[in-house]
RODO-646310 format. One line per 10 residues: their letters; for each residue x, y, z of N, C-alpha, C, O. Coordinates in nm, 3 decimals. Example, Ala and Ser with C-alpha at 12.3 -4.5 7.8 and 13.67 -1.06 7.14 Angstrom:
! residues 2
AS = 1.319,-0.569,0.780,1.230,-0.450,0.780,1.320,-0.330,0.780,1.424,-0.332,0.846 ~ 1.285,-0.225,0.708,1.367,-0.106,0.714,1.290,0.003,0.787,1.341,0.114,0.804
This chain:
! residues 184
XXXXXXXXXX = 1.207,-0.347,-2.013,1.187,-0.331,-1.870,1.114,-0.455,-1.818,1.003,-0.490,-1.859 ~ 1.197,-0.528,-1.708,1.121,-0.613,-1.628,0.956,-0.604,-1.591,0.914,-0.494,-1.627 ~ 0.878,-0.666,-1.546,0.746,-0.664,-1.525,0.734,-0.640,-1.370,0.640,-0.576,-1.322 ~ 0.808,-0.679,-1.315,0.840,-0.657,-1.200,0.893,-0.469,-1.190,0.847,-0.407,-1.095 ~ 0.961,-0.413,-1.264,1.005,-0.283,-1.262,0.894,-0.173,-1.321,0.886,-0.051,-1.319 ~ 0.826,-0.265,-1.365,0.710,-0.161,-1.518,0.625,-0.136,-1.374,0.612,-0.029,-1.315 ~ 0.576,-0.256,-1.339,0.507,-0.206,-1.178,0.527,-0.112,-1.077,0.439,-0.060,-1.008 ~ 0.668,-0.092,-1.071,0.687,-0.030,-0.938,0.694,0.109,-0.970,0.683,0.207,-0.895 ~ 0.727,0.098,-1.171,0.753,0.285,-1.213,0.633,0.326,-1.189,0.620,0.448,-1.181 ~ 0.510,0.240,-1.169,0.418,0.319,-1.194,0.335,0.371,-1.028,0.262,0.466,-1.001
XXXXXXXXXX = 0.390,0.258,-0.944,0.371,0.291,-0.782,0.407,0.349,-0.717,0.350,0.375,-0.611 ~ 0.549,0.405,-0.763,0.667,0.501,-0.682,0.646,0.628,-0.726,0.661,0.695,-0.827 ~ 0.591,0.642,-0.565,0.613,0.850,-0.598,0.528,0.851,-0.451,0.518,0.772,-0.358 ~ 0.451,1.035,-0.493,0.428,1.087,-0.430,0.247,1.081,-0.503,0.228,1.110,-0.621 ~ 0.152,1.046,-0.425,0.030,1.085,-0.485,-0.100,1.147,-0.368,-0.061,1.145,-0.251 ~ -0.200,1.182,-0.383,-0.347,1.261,-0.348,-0.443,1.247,-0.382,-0.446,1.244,-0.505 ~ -0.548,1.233,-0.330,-0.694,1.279,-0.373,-0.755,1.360,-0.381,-0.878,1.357,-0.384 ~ -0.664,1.484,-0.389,-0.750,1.576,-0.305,-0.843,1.617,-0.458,-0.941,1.690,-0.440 ~ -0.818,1.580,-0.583,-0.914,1.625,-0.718,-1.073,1.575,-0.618,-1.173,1.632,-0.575 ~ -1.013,1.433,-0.622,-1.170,1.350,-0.564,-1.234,1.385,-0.418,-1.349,1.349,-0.392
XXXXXXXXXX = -1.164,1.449,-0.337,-1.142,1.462,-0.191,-1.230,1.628,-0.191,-1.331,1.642,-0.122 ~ -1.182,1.730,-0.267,-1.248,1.818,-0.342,-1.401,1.820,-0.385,-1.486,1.903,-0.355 ~ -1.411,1.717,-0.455,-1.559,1.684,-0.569,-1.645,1.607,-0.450,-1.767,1.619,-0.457 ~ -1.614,1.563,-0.389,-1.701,1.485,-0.231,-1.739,1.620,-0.145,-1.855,1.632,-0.106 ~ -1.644,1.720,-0.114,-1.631,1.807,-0.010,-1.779,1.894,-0.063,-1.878,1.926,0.002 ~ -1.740,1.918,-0.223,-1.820,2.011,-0.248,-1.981,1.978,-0.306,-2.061,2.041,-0.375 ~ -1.979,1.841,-0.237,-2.112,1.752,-0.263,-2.170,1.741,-0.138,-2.285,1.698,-0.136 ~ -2.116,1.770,-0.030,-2.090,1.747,0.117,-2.108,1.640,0.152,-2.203,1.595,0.216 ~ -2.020,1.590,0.115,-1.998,1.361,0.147,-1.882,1.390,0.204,-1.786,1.450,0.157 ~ -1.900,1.330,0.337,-1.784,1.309,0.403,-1.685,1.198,0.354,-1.710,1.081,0.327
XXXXXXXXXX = -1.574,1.262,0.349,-1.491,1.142,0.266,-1.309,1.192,0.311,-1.277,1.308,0.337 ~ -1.249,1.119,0.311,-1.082,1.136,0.362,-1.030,1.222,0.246,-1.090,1.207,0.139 ~ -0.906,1.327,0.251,-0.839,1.377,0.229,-0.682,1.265,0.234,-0.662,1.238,0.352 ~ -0.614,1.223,0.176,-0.525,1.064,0.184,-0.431,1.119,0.061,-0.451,1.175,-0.046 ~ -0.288,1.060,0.155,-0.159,1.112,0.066,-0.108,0.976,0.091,-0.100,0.942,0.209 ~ -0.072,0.896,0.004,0.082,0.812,-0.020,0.192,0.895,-0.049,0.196,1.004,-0.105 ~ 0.267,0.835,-0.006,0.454,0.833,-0.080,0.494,0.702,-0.049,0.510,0.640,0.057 ~ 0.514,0.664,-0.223,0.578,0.523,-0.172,0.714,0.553,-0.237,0.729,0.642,-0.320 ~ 0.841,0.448,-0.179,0.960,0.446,-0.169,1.039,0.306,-0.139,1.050,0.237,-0.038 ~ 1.108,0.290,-0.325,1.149,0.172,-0.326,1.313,0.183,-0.228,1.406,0.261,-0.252
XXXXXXXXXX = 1.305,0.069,-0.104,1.377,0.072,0.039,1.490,0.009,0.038,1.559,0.015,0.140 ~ 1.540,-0.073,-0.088,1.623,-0.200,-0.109,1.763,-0.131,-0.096,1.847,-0.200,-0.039 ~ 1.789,-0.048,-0.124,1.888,0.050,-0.050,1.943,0.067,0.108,2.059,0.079,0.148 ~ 1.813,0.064,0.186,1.792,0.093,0.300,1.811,-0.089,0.392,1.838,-0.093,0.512 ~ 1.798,-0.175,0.335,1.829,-0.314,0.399,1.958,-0.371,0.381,2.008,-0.363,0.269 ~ 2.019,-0.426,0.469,2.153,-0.494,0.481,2.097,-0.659,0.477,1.998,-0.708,0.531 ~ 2.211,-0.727,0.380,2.217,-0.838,0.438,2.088,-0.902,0.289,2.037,-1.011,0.316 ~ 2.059,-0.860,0.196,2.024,-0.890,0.100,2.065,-1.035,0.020,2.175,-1.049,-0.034 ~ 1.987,-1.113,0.019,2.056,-1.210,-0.051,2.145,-1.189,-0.227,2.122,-1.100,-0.310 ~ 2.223,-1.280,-0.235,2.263,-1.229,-0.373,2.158,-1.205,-0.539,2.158,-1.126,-0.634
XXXXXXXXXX = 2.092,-1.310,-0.501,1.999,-1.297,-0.652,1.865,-1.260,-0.610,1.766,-1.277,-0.681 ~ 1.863,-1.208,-0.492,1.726,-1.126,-0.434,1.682,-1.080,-0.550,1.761,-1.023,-0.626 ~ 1.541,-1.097,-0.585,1.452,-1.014,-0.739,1.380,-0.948,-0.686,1.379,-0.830,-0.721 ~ 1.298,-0.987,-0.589,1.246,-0.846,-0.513,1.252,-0.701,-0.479,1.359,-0.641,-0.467 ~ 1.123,-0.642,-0.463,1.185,-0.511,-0.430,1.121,-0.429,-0.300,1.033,-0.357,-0.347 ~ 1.126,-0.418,-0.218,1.057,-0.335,-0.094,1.033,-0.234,-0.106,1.111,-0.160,-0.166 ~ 0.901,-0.182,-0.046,0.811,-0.008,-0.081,0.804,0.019,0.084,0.752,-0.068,0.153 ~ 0.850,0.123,0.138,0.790,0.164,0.233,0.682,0.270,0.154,0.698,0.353,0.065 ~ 0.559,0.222,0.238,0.410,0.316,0.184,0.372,0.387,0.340,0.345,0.327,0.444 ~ 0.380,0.555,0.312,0.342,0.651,0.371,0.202,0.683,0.346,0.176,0.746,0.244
XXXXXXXXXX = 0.118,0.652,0.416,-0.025,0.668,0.380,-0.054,0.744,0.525,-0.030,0.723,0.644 ~ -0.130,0.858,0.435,-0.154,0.968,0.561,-0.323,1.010,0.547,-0.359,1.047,0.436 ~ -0.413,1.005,0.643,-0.533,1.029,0.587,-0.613,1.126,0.694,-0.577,1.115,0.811 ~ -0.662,1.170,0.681,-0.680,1.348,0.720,-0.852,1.349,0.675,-0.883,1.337,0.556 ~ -0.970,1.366,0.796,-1.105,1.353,0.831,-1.084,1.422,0.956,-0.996,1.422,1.042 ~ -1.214,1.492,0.935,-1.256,1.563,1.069,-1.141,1.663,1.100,-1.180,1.726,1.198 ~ -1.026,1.703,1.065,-0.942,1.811,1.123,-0.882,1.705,1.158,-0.797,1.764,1.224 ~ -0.855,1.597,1.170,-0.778,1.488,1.233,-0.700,1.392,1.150,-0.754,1.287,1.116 ~ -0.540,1.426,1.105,-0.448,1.340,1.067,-0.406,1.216,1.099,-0.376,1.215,1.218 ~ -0.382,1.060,1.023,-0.355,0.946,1.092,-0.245,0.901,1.029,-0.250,0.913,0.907
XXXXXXXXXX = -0.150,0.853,1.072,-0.009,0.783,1.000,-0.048,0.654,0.956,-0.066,0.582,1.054 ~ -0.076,0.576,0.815,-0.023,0.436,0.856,0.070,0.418,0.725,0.041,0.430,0.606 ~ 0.197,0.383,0.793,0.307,0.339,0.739,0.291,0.152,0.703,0.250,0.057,0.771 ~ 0.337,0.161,0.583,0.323,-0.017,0.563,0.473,-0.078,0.486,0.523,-0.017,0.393 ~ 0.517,-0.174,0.527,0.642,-0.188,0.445,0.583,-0.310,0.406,0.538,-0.391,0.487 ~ 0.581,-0.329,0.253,0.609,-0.430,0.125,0.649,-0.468,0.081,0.713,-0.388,0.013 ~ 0.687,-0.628,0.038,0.778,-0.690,-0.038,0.712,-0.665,-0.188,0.590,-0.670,-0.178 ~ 0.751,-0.642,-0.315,0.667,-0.690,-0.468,0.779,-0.798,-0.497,0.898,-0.765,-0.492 ~ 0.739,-0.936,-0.531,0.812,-1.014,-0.679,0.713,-1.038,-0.786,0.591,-1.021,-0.795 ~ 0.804,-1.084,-0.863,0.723,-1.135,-1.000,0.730,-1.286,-0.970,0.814,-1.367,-0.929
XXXXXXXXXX = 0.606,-1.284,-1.009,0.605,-1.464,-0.996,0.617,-1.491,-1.176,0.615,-1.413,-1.271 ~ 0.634,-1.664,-1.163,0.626,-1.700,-1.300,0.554,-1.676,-1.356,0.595,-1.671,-1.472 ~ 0.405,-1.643,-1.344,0.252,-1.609,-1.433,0.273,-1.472,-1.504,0.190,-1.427,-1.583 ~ 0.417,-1.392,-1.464,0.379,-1.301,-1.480,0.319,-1.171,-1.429,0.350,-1.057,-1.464 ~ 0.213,-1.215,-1.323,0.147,-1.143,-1.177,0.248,-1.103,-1.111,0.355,-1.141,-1.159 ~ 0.257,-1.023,-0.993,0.306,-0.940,-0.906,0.255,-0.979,-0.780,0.133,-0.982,-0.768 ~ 0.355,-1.023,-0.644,0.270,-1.059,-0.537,0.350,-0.937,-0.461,0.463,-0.890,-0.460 ~ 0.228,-0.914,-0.401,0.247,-0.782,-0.257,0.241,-0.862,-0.153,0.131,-0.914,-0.133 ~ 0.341,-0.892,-0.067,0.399,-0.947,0.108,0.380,-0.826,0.160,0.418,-0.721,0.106 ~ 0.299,-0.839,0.308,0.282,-0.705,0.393,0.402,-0.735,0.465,0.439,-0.847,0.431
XXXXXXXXXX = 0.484,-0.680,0.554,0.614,-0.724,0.640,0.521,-0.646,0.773,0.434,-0.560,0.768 ~ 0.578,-0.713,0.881,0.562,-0.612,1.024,0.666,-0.518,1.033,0.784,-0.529,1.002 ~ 0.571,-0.370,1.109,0.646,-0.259,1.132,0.810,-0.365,1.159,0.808,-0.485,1.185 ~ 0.922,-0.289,1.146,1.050,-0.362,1.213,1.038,-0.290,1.347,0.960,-0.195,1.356 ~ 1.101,-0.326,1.438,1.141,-0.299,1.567,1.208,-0.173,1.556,1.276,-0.128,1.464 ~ 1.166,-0.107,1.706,1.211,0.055,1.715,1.155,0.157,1.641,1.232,0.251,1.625 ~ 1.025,0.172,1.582,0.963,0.221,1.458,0.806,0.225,1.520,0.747,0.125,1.561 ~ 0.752,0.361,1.516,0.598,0.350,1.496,0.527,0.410,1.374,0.587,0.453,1.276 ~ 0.402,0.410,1.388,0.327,0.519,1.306,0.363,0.671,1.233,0.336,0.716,1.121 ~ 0.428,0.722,1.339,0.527,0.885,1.312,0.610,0.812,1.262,0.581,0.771,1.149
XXXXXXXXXX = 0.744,0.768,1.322,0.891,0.734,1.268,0.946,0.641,1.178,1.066,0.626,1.158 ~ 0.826,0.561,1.110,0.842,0.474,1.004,0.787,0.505,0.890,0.688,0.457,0.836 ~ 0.911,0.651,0.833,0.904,0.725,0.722,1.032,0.666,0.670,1.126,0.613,0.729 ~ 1.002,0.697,0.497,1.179,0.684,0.446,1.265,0.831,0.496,1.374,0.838,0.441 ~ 1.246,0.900,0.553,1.304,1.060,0.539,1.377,0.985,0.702,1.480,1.041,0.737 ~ 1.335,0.883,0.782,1.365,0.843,0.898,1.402,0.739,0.952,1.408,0.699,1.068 ~ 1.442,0.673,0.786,1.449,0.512,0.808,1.577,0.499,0.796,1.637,0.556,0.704 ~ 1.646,0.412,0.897,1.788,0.368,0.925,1.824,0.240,0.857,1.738,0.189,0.785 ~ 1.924,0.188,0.869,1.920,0.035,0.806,1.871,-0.045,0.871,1.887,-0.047,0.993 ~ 1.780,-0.156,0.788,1.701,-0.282,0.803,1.826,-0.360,0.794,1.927,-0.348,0.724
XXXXXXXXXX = 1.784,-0.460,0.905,1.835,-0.564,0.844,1.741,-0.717,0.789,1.656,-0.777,0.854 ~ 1.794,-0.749,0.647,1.669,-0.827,0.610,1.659,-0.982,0.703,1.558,-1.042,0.669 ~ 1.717,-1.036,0.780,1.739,-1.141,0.829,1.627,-1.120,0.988,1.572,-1.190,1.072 ~ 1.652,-0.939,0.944,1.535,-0.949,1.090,1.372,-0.886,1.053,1.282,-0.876,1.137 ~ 1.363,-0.859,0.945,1.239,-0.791,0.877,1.110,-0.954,0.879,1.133,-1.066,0.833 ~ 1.029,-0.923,0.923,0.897,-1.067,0.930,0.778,-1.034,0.869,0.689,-0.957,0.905 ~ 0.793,-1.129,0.734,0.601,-1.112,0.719,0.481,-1.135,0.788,0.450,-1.232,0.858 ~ 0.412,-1.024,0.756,0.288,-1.039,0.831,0.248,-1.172,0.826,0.260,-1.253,0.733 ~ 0.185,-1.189,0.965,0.118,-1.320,0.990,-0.030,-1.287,0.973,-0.105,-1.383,0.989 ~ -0.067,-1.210,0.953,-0.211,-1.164,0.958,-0.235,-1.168,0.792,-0.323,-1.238,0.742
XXXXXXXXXX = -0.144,-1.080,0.712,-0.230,-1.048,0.577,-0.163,-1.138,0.481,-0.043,-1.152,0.455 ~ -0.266,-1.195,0.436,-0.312,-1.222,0.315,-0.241,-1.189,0.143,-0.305,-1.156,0.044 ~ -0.081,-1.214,0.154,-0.058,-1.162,-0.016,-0.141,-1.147,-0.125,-0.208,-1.236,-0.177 ~ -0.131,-1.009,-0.166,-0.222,-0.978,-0.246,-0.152,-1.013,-0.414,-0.037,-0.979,-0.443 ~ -0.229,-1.073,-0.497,-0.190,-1.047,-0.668,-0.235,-0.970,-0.729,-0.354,-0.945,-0.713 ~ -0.156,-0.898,-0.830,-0.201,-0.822,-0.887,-0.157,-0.857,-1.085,-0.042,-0.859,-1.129 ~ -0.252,-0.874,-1.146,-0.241,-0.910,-1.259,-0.260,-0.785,-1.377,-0.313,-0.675,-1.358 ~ -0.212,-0.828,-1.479,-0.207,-0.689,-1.618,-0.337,-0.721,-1.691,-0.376,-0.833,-1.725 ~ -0.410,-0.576,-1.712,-0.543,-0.631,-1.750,-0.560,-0.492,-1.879,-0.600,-0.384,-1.837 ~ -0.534,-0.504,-1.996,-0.581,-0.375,-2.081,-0.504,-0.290,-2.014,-0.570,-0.214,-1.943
XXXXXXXXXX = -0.383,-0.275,-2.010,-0.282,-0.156,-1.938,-0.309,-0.133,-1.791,-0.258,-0.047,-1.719 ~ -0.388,-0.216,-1.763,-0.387,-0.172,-1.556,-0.394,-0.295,-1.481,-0.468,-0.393,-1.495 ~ -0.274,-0.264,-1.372,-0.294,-0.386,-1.300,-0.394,-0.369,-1.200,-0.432,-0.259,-1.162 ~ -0.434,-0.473,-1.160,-0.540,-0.493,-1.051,-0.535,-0.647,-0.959,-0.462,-0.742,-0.989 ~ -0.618,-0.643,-0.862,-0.573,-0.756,-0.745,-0.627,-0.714,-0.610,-0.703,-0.624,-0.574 ~ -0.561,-0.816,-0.549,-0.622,-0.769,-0.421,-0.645,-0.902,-0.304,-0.606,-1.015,-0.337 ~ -0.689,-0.887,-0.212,-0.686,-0.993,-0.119,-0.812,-0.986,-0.013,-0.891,-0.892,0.002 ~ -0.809,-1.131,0.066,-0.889,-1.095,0.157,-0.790,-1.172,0.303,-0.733,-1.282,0.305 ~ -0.796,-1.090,0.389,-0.732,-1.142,0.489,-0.804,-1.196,0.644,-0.856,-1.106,0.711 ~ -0.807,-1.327,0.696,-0.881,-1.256,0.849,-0.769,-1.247,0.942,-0.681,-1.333,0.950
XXXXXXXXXX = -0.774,-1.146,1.009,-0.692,-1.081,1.085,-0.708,-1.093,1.261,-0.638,-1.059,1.357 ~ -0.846,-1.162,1.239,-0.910,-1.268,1.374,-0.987,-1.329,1.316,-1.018,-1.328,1.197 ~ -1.031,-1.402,1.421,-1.186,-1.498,1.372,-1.291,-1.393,1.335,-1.393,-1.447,1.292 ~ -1.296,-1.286,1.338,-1.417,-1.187,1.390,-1.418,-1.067,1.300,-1.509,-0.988,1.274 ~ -1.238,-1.074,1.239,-1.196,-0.910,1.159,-1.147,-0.968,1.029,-1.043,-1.034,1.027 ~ -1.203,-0.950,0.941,-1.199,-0.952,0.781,-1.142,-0.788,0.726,-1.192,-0.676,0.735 ~ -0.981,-0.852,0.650,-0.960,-0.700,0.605,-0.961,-0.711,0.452,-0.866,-0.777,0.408 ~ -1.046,-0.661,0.358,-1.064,-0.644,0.240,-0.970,-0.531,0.154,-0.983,-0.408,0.159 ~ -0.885,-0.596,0.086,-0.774,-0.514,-0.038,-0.866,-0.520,-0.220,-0.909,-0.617,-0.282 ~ -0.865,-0.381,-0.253,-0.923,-0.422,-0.368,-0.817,-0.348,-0.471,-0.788,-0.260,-0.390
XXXXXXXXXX = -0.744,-0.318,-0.574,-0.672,-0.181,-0.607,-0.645,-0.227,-0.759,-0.634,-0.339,-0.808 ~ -0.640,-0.115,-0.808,-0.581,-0.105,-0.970,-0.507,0.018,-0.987,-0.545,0.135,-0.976 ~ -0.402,-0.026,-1.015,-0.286,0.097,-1.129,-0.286,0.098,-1.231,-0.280,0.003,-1.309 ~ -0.293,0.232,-1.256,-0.226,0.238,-1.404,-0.103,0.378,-1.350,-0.060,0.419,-1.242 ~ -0.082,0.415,-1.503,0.019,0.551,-1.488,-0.084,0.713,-1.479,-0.053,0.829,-1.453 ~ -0.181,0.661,-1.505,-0.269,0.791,-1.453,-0.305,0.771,-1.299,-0.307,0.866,-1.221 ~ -0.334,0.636,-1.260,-0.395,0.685,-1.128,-0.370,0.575,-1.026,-0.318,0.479,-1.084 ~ -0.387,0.553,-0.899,-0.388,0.469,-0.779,-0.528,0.427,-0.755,-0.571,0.514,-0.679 ~ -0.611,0.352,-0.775,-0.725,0.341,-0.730,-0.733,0.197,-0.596,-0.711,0.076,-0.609 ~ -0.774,0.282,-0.475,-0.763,0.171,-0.341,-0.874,0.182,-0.245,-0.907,0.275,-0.171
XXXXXXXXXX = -0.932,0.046,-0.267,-1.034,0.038,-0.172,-1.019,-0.100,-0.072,-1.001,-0.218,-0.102 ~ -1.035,-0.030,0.069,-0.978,-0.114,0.173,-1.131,-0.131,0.270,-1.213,-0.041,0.252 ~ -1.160,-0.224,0.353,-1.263,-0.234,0.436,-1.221,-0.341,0.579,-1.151,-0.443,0.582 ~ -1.266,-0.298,0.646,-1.258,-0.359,0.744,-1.377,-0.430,0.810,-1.477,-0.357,0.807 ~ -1.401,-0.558,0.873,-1.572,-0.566,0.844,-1.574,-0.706,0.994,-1.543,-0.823,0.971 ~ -1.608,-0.663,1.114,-1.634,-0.715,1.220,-1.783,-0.783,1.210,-1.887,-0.728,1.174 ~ -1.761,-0.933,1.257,-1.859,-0.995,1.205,-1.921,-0.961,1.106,-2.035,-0.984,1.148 ~ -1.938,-0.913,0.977,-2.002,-0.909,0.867,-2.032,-0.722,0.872,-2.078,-0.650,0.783 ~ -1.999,-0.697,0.968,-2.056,-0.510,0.984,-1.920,-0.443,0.948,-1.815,-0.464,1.009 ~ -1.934,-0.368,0.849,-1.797,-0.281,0.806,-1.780,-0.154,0.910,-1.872,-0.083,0.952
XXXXXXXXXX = -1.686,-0.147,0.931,-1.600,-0.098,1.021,-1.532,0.050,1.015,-1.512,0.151,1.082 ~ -1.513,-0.006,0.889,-1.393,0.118,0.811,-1.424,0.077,0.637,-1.473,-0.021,0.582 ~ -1.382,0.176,0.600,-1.389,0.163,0.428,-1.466,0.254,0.419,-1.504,0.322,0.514 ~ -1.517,0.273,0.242,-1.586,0.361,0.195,-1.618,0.301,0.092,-1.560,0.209,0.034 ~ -1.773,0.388,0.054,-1.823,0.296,-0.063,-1.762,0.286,-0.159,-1.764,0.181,-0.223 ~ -1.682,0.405,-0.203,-1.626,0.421,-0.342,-1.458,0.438,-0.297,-1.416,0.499,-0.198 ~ -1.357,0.344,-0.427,-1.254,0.354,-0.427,-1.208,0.526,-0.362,-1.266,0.634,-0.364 ~ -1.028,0.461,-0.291,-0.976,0.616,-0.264,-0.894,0.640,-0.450,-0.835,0.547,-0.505 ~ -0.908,0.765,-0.508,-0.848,0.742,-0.619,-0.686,0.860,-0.581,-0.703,0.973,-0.534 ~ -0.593,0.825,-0.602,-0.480,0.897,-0.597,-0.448,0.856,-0.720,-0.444,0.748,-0.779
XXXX = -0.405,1.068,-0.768,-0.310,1.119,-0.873,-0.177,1.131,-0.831,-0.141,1.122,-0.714 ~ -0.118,1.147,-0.910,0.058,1.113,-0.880,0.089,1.316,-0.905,0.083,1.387,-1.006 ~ 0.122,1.347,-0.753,0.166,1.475,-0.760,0.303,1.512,-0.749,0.329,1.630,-0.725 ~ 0.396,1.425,-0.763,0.544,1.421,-0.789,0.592,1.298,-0.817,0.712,1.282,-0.840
């Protein structure tokens, strides 16, 4: 199996926190309730080049605080570079698509000639370390907004910690990684 494919068996699915989301609740630490489904999309794009090695994830990330649900949908390029490493390209939502309707259960054909990488983030690497990859990035997203990627996979778990940090004051994030188990 490609290195590029060993990656994605282990990213593709359906995963939760709720083990960890649970063990916070009943500590009373406020902390998110957060579902992925990721979904390899290369199916879903027209217009593919021929020796395209890449592979595209639409990521369903749903996160649920306070009685209050939030959509953020992200579409991803993964290749393998020569090192071996794995680079993650963020793409912009495509056109005609928001927060709700940029699900795979709702996704029509892309076309890749019109799909654009983010100008904002930062490709993240992710390298093989003792059976888990890990990586991550730092992006500024203004002069003013720093968005922090930190994450490691393995086949047991998703571990993702994200921050957001306006002039030097965090914004968003949490102290401790989100950890998602793979529930399908």
């Amino acid at each position: 199996m490609s290195v590029l494919r060993d990656f994605i068996s282990i990213l593709e699915g359906h995963f939760d926190n709720k083990e960890q989301f649970e063990a916070m609740e009943a500590k009373g630490e406020e902390f998110p309730y957060a579902k992925h489904v990721n979904t390899a999309c290369n199916s879903k794009i027209e217009g593919l080049p021929e020796d395209f090695g890449g592979i595209f994830i639409l990521e369903e990330s749903y996160y649920t605080q306070k009685g209050s649900t939030h959509a953020s949908p992200h579409l991803f390029l993964f290749t393998e570079e020569a090192d071996g490493s794995v680079k993650l390209t963020s793409y912009d939502m495509p056109e005609g698509y928001d927060n709700s309707s940029f699900t795979y259960e709702k996704l029509g054909s892309l076309s890749y000639d019109k799909l654009r990488p983010s100008s904002r983030f930062t490709p993240a690497i992710y390298r093989l370390h003792d059976g888990i990859w890990e990586g991550g990035s730092e992006s500024m997203f203004s002069p003013v907004l720093k968005f922090t990627l930190f994450e490691r996979f393995s086949r047991e778990q998703l571990e993702v910690s994200e921050s957001m940090e306006v002039n030097g004051r965090r914004t968003f994030g949490f102290d401790e990684p989100i950890i998602y188990k793979r529930i399908s």
